[in-house]
C-alpha positions in Angstrom: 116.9 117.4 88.2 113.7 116.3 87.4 113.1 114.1 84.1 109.9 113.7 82.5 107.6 115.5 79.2 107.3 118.3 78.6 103.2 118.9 76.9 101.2 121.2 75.8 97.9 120.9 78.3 94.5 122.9 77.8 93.5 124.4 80.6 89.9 125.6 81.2 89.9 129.1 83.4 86.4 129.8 81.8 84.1 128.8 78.9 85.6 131.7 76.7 88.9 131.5 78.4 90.5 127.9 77.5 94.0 128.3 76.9 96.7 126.0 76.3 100.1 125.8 78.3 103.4 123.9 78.5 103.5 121.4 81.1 106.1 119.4 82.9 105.0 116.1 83.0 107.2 114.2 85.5 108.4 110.8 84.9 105.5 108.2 85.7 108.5 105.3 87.5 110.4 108.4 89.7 106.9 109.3 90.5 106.2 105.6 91.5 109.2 105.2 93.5 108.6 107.9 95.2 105.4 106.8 96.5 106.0 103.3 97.2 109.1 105.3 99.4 106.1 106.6 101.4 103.7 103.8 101.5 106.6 101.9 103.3 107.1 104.6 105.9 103.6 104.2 106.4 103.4 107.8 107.4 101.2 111.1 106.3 102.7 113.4 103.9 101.7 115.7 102.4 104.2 119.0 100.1 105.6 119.7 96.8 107.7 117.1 94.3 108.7 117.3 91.2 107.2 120.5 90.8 103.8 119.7 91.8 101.4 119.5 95.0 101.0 115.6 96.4 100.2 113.8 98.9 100.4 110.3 100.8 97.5 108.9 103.3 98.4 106.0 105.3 95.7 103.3 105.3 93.4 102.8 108.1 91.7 99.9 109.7 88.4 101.6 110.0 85.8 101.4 106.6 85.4 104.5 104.9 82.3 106.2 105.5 79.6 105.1 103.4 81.5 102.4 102.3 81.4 97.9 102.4 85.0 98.3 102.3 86.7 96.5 105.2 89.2 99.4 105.7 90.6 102.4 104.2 93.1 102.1 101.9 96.7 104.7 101.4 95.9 106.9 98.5 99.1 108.9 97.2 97.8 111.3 94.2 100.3 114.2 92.3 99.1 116.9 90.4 95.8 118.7 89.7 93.4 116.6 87.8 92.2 119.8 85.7 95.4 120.1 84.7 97.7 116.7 84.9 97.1 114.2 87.6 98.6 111.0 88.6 97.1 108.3 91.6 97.8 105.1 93.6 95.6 103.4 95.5 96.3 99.8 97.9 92.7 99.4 97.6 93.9 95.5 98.0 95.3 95.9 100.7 99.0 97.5 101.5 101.0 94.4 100.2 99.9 94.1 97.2 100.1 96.4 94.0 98.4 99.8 94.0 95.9 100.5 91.0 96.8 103.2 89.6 95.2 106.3 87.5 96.7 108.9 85.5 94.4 111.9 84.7 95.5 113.5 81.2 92.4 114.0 79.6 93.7 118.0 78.9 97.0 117.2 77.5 96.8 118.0 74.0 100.4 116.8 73.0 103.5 115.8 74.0 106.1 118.1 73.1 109.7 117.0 74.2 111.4 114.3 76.9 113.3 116.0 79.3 
């Protein structure tokens, strides 16, 4: 079962079409542990949890393009950031913690824990 909040989020189809929609909003720490499951596999991944699209990328030893950075770090991200979004980023490096960002700028109010 998944546990989280349930909101009410905005969404934005057009300019004259903006209506608003309950969400579930799954727990930020199962959503965590989930990730950090995958960072230590150190393996691609990329499908469907709690309800929404995600995906893991391993970090790489080559710099990104375009970048100073020394390599490229894992990314794990959940959600659509139009709608509800949640990312991780090692950009430390893969031992230490990730920094992450949560992307709720369209949720107008939180309903109801579930």
């Amino acid at each position: 079962m998944i546990s989280g909040t349930i909101a009410k989020v905005r969404v934005a189809i057009d300019e004259k079409f903006r209506p608003t929609i309950p969400v579930l909003i799954p727990n930020i720490q199962d959503i965590r542990d989930f990730a950090l499951q995958l960072h230590r596999t150190n393996e691609n991944w990329q499908g469907n949890v709690f309800g929404w699209d995600a995906e893991y990328q391993a970090s790489l030893s080559e710099s990104p393009e375009n970048s100073q950075m020394s390599f490229t770090p894992a990314t794990f991200w959940i959600g659509d950031a139009t709608i509800w979004g949640f990312s991780m980023m090692w950009e430390d490096g893969d031992s230490k913690p990730p920094v992450e960002t949560i992307s709720d700028w369209n949720v107008i109010e939180e309903l109801q824990s579930v």
